[in-house]
KELO-857784 format. One record per residue (C-alpha): x, y, z; residue in three letters. Coordinates in nm, 4 decimals, always signed. Each point is the difference from the previous one (the first is absolute). Layout:
# KELO-857784
X | Y | Z | ALA
...
//
This chain:
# KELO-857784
+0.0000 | +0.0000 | +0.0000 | UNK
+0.1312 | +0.3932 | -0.0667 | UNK
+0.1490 | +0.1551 | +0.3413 | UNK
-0.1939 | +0.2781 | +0.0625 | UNK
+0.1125 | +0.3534 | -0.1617 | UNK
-0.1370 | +0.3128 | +0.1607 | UNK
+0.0535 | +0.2935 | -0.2694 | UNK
-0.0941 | +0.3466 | +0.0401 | UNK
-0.1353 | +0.1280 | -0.3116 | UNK
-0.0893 | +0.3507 | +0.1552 | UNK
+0.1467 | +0.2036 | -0.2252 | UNK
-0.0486 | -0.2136 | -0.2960 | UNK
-0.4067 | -0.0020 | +0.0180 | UNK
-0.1129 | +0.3575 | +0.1054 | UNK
-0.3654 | -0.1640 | -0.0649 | UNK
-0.2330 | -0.2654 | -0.0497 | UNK
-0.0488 | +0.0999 | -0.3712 | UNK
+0.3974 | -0.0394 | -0.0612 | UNK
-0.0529 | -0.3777 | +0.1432 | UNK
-0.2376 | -0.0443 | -0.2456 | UNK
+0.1551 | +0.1420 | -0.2596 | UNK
+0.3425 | -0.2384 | +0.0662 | UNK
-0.2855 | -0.2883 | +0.0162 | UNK
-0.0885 | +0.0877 | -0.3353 | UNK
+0.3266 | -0.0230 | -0.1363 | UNK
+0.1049 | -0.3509 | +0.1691 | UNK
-0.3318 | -0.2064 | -0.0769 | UNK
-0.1049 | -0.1491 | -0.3263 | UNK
-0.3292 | +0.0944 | -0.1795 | UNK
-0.1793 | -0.2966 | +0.1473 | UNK
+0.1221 | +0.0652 | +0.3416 | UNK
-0.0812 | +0.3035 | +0.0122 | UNK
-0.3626 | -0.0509 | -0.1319 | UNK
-0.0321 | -0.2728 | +0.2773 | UNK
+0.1505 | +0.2659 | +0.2147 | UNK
-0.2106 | +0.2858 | -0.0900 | UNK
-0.3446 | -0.1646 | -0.1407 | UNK
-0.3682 | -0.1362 | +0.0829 | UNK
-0.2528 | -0.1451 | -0.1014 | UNK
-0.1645 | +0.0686 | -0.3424 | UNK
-0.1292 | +0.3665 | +0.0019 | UNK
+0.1887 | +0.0864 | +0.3076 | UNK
-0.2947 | +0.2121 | +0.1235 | UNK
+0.0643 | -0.1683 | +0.3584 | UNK
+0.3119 | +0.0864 | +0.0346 | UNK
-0.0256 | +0.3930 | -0.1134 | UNK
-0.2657 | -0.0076 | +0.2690 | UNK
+0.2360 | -0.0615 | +0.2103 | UNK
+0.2325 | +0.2927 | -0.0271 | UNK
-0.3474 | +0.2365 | -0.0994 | UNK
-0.1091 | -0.0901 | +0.3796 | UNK
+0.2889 | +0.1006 | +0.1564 | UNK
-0.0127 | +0.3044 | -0.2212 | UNK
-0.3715 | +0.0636 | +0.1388 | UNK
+0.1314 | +0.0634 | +0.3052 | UNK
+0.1487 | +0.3049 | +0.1807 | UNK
+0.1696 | +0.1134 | +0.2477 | UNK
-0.1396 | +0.2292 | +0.3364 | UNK
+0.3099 | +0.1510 | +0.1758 | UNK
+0.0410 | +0.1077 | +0.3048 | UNK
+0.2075 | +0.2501 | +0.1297 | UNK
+0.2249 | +0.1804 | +0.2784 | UNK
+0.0265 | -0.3291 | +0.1779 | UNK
+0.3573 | -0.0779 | +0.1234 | UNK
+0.1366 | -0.2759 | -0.3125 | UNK
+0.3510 | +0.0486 | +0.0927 | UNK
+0.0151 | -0.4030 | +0.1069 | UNK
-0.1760 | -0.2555 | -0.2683 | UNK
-0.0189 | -0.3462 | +0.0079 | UNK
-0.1016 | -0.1506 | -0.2545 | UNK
+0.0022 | -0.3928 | +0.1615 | UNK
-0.2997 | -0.2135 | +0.0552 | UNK
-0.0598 | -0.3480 | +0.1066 | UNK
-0.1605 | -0.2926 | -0.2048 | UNK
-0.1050 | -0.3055 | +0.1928 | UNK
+0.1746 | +0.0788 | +0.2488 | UNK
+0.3487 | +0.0712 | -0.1823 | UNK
+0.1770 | +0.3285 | -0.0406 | UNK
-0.0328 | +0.1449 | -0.3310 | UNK
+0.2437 | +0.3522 | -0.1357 | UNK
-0.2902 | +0.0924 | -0.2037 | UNK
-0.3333 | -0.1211 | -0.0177 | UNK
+0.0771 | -0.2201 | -0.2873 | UNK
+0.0360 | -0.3868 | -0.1034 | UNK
+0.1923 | -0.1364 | -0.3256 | UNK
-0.2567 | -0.1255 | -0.1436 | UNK
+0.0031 | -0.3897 | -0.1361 | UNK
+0.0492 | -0.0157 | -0.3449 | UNK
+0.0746 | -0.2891 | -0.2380 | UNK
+0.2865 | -0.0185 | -0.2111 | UNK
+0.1935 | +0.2405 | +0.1726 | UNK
+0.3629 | -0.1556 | -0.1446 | UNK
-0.1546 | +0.1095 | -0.3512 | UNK
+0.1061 | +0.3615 | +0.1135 | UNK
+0.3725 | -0.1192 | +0.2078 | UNK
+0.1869 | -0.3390 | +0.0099 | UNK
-0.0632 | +0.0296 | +0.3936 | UNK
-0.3956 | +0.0428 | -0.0141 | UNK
-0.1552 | -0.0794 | +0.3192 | UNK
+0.2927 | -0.0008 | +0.1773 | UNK
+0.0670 | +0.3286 | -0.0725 | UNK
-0.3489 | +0.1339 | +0.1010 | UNK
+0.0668 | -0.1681 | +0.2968 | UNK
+0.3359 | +0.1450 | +0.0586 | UNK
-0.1353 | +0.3531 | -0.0820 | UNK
-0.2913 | -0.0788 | +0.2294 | UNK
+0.2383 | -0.0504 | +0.3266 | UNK
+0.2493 | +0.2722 | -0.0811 | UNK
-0.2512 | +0.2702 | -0.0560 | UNK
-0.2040 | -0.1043 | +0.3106 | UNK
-0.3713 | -0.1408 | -0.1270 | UNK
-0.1229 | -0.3697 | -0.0961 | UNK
+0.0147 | -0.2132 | -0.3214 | UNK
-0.3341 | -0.1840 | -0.1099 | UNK
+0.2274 | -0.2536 | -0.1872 | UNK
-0.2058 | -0.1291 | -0.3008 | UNK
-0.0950 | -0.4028 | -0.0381 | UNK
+0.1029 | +0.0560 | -0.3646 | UNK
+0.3327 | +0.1903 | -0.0251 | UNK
+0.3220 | -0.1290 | +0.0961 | UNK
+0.2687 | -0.1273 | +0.1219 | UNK
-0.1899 | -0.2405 | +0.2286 | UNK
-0.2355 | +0.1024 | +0.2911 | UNK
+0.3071 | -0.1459 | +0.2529 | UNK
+0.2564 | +0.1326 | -0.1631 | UNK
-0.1759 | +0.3801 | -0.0140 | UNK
-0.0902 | -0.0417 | +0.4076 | UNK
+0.3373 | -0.0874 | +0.0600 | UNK
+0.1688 | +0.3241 | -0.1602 | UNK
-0.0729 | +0.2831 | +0.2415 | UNK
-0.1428 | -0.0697 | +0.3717 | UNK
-0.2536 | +0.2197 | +0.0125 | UNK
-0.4024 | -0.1120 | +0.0193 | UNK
-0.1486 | -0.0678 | -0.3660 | UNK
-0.3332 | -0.1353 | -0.1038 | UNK
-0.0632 | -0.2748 | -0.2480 | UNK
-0.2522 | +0.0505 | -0.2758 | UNK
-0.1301 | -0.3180 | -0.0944 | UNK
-0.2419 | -0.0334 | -0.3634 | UNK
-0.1322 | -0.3510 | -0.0086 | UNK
+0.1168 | -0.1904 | -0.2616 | UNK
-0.0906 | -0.3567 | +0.1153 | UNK
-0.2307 | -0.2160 | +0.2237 | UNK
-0.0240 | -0.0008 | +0.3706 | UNK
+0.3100 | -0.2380 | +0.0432 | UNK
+0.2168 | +0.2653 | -0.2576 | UNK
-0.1601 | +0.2756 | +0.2422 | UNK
+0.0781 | -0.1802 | +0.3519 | UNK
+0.3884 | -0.0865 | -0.1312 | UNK
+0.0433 | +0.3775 | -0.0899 | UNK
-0.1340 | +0.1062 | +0.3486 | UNK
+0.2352 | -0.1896 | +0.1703 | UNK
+0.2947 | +0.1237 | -0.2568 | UNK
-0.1147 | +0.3410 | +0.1432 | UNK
+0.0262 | -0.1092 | +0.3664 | UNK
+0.3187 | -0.1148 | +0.0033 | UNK
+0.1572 | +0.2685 | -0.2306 | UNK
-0.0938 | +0.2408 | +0.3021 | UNK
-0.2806 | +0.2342 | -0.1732 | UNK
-0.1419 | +0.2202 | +0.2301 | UNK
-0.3305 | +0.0301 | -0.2067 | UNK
-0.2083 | -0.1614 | -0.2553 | UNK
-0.1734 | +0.1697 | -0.2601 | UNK
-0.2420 | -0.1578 | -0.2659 | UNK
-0.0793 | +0.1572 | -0.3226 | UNK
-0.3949 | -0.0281 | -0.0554 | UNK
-0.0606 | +0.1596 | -0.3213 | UNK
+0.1717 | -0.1937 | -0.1861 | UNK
-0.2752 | -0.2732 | -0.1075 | UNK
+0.1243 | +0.0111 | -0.4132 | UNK
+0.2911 | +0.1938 | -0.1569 | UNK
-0.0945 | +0.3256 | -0.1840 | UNK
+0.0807 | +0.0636 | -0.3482 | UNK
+0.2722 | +0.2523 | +0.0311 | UNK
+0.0648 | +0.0933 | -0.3439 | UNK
+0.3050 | +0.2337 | +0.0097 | UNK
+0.2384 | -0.3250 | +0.0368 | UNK
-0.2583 | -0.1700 | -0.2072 | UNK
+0.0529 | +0.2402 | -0.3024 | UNK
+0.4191 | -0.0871 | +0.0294 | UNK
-0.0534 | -0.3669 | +0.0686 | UNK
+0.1389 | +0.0090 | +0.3348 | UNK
-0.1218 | -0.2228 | +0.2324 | UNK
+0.1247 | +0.0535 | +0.3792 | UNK
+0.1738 | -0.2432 | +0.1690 | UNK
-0.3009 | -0.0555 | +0.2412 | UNK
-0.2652 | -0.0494 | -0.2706 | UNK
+0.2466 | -0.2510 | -0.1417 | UNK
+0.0011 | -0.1760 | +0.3240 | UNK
-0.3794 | -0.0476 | +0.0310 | UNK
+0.0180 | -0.2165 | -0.2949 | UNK
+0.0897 | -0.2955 | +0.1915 | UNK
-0.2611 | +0.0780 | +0.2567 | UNK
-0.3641 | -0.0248 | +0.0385 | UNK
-0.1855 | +0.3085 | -0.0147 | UNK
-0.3083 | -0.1398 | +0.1063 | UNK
+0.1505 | -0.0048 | +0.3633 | UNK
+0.0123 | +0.4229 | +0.0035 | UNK
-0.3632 | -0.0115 | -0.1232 | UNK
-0.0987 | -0.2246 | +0.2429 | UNK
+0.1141 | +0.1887 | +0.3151 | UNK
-0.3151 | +0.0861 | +0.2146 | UNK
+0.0305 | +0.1469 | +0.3352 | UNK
-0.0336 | -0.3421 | +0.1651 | UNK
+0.3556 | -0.0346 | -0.1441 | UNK
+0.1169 | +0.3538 | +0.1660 | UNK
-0.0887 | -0.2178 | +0.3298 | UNK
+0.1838 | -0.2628 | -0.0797 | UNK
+0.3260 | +0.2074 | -0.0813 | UNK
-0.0377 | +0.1769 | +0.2877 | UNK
-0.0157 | -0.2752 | +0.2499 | UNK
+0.2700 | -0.1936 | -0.1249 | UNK
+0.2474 | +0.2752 | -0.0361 | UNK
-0.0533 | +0.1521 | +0.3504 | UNK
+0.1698 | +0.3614 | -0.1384 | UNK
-0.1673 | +0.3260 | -0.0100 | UNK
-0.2196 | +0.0279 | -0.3208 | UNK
-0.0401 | +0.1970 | -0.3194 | UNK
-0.2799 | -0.0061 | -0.2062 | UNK
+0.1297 | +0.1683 | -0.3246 | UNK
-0.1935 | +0.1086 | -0.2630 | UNK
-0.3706 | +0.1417 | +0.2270 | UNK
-0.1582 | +0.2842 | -0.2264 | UNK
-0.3327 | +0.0180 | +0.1891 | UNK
-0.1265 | +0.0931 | +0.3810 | UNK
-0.2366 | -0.3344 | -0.0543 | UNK
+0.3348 | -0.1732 | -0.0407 | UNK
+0.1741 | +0.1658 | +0.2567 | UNK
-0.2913 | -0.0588 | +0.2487 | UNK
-0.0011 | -0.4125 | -0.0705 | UNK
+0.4053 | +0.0373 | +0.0241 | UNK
-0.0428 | +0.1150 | +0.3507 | UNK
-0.2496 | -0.3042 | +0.1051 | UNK
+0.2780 | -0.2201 | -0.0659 | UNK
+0.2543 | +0.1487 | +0.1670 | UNK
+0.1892 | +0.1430 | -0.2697 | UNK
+0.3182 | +0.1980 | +0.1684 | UNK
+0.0522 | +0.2300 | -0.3133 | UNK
-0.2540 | +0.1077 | -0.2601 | UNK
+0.2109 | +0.1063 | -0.3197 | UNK
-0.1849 | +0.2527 | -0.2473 | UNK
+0.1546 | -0.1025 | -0.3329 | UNK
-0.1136 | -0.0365 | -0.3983 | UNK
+0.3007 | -0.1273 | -0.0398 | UNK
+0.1236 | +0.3069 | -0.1413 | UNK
-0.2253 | -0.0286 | -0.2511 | UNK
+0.1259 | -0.3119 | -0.1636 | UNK
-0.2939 | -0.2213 | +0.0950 | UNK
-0.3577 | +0.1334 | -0.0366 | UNK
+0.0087 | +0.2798 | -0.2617 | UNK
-0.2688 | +0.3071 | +0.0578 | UNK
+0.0359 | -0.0377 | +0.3990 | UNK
+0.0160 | +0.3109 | +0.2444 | UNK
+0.3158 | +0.1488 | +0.0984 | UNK
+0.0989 | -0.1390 | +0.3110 | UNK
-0.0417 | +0.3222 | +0.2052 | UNK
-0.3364 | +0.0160 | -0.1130 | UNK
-0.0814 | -0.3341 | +0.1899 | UNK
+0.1950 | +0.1101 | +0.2891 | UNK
-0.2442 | +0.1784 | +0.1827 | UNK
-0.2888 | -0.1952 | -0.0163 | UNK
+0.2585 | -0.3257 | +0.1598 | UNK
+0.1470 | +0.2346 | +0.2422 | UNK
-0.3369 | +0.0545 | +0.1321 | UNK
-0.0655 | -0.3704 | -0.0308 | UNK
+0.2806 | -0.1487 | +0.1820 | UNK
-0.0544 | +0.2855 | +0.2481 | UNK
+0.3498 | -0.0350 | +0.1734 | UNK
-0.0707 | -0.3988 | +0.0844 | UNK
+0.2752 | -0.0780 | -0.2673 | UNK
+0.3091 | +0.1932 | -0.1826 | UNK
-0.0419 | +0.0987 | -0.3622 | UNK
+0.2888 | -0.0260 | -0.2840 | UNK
-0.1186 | +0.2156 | -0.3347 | UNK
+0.2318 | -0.0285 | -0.3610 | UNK
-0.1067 | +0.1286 | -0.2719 | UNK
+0.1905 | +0.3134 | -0.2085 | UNK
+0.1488 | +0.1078 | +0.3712 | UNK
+0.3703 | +0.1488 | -0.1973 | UNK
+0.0394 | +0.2999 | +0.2431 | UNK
+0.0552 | +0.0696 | +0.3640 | UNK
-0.3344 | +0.2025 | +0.0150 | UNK
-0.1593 | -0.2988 | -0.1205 | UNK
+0.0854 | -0.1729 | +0.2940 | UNK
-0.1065 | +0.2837 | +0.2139 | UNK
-0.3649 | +0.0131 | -0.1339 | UNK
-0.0665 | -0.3446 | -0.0259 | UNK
+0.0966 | -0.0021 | +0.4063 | UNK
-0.1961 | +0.3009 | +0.0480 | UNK
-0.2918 | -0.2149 | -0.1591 | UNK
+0.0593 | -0.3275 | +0.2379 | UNK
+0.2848 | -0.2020 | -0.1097 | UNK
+0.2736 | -0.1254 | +0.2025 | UNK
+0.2510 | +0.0126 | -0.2725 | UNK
-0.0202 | -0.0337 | -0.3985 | UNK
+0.1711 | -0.2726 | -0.2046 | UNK
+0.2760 | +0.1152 | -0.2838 | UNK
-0.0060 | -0.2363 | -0.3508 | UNK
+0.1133 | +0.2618 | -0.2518 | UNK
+0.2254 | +0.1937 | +0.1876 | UNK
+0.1805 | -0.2624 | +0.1306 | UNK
+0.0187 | -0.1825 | -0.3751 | UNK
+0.1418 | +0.3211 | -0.1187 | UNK
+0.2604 | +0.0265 | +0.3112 | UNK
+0.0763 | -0.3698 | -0.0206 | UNK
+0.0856 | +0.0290 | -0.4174 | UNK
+0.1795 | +0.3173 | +0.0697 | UNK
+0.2403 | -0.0715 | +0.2275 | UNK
-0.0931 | -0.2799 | +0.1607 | UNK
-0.0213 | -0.0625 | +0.4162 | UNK
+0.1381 | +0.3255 | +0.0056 | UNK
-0.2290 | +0.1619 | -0.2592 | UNK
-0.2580 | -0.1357 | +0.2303 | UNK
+0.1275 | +0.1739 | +0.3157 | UNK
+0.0521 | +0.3348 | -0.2135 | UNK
-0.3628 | +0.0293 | -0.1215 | UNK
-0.1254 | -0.0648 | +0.3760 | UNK
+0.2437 | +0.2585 | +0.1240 | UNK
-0.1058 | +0.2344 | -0.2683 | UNK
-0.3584 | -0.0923 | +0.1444 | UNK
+0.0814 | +0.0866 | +0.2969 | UNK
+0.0905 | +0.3372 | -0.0286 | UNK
-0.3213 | +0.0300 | -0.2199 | UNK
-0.2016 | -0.0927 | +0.3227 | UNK
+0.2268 | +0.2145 | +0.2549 | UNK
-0.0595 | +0.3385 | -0.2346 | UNK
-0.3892 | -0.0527 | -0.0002 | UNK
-0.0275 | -0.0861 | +0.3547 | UNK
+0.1772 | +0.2788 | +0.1101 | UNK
-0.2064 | +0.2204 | -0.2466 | UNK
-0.3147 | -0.1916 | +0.1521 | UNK
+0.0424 | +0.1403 | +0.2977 | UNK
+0.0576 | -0.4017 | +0.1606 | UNK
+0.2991 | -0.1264 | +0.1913 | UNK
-0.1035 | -0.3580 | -0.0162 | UNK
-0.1797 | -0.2763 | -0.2231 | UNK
-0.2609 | -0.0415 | +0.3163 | UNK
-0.0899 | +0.3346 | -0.0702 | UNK
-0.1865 | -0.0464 | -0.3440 | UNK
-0.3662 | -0.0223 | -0.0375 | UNK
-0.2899 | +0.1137 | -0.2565 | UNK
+0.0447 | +0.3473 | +0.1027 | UNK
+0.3187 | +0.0093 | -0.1427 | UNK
-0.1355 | -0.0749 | -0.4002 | UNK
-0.3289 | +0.0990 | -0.2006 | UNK
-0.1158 | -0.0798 | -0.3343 | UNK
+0.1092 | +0.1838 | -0.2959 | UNK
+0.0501 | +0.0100 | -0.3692 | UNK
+0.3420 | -0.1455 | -0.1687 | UNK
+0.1757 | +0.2221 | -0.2150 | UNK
+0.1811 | -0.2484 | -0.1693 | UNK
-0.0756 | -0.2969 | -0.2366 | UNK
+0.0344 | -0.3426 | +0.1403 | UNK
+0.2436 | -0.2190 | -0.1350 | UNK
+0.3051 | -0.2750 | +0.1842 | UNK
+0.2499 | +0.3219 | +0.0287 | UNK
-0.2184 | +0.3225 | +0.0455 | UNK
+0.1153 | +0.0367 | +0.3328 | UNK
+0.3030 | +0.1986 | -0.1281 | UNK
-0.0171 | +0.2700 | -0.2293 | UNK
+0.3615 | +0.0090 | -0.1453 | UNK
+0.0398 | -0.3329 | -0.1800 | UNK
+0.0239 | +0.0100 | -0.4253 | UNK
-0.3425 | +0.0662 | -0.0684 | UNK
-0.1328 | -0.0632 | +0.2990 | UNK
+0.0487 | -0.3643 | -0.0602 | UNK
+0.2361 | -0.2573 | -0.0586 | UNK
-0.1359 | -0.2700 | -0.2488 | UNK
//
């Protein structure tokens, strides 16, 4: 395995668009598209970024901001920023190290890796590469004796969590790879398996996971407050707003839309993860203000992982960061804890939606 390298890269990204930009420039065409893309139209996924557009900021001022902190915790671990790496297949597609080097990144920077069932190296050999809690996401690829064998895989590679991906019942037509032939690794990989298992999962099964793991539990993938309500009646530990970035169901809310109505829902008797188009630091600030405990990065940390690798990683967090410390202190808040609805209100965007409109500087606004 690679000996970990810790690289400062502060002077060589001033920005999250300049990772992007070096992204560009290191990833193939279909890489990128897998990268970058969603499903068919991609209306879902411009949601995304339109409904954190929607909303706006209510400072306040002549409060003391001379000490931030911008830490949180998440299931009872310490987090820098309220953020998770979010689990994402394929991740070696973007650098020789993939998960590894999420997880790496993860530790260094000071938040938690949702290490994907579907990326590699291997689910052992990712857990063993920083010490530092990080959650297994698990999609189920095979009957309950495949399911029960990964569970225990999970237990003894020392995962702290366990997250399963629920909206995942049949693989979207994505048609940006499609229209270049590229096929991602993990599509490749469901070849060999049965998809009737994902189609079959009911939440009966979301039982059984649970009880035979014993680890705190994610439900990714909850769109709905009906959802979130039956998550809570069986014990769900996390609820997980999530489209899946828009790569699953096409013509789906924005994620921020749906946070409201499942903040109200869960009502405090669970934590909330929302991804989604979050590519800023005051994207993480409103989707706290609106009830989540921290957001999930898949993009971002795709872009700092085929930039520069771990330490591309750890630069677009620290660049993050900074984002969140400058609008806190502008807020008029010292701490995450100090967030709430007061803080936000509806309003209109000013700019189209698309994967990169979140910065304004990039060739055309966009990098194809």
């Amino acid at each position: 395995m690679t000996p970990n390298r810790r690289v400062n890269l502060s002077s060589q990204f001033l920005s999250n668009e300049e990772i992007v930009q070096r992204a560009r420039k290191n990833l193939p065409q279909g890489a990128w598209d897998y990268l970058v893309g969603a499903s068919e139209s991609e209306t879902t996924m411009r949601r995304n970024r339109l409904a954190f557009d929607r909303v706006a900021f209510r400072p306040r001022v002549l409060r003391d901001v001379s000490e931030i902190d911008t830490s949180t915790t998440f299931l009872g671990n310490d987090l820098r920023i309220p953020a998770l790496l979010a689990p994402i297949g394929s991740l070696q597609v973007f650098n020789p190290e993939g998960g590894v080097a999420s997880t790496r990144a993860a530790a260094d920077f000071g938040i938690m890796h949702v290490v994907s069932s579907v990326t590699q190296p291997t689910l052992e050999e990712i857990a063993a590469a920083a010490d530092r809690p990080k959650v297994f996401q698990l999609y189920i690829h095979g009957d309950w004796e495949w399911v029960k064998e990964m569970l225990d895989r999970v237990n003894d590679a020392g995962y702290s969590g366990l997250c399963i991906t629920v909206d995942t019942d049949h693989y979207s037509r994505r048609e940006r790879p499609m229209l270049t032939r590229w096929t991602p690794p993990t599509q490749r990989g469901r070849q060999s398996s049965d998809p009737s298992h994902a189609a079959a999962v009911t939440w009966d099964t979301v039982d059984k996971i649970k009880s035979h793991a014993g680890l705190p539990f994610m439900l990714k993938g909850i769109a709905t407050a009906e959802d979130a309500r039956i998550a809570l009646e069986h014990e769900v530990d996390v609820v997980w707003v999530s489209n899946h970035g828009g790569r699953q169901l096409d013509h789906g809310q924005g994620t921020m839309e749906m946070l409201p109505e499942i903040a109200e829902a869960v009502d405090g008797k669970a934590e909330i993860v929302l991804d989604g188009g979050v590519q800023r630091g005051a994207d993480i600030l409103k989707a706290v203000a609106l009830g989540a405990r921290a957001v999930a990065l898949g993009k971002l940390q795709g872009w700092g992982l085929a930039a520069a690798g771990q330490a591309g990683i750890v630069r677009m967090l620290e660049i993050l960061e900074d984002e969140i410390t400058v609008a806190m202190a502008l807020l008029g808040v010292t701490s995450i804890g100090q967030l709430d609805p007061s803080y936000v209100c509806e309003a209109e965007a000013v700019v189209a939606p698309h994967e990169m409109s979140a910065w304004t500087n990039l060739p055309g606004n966009r990098i194809l």
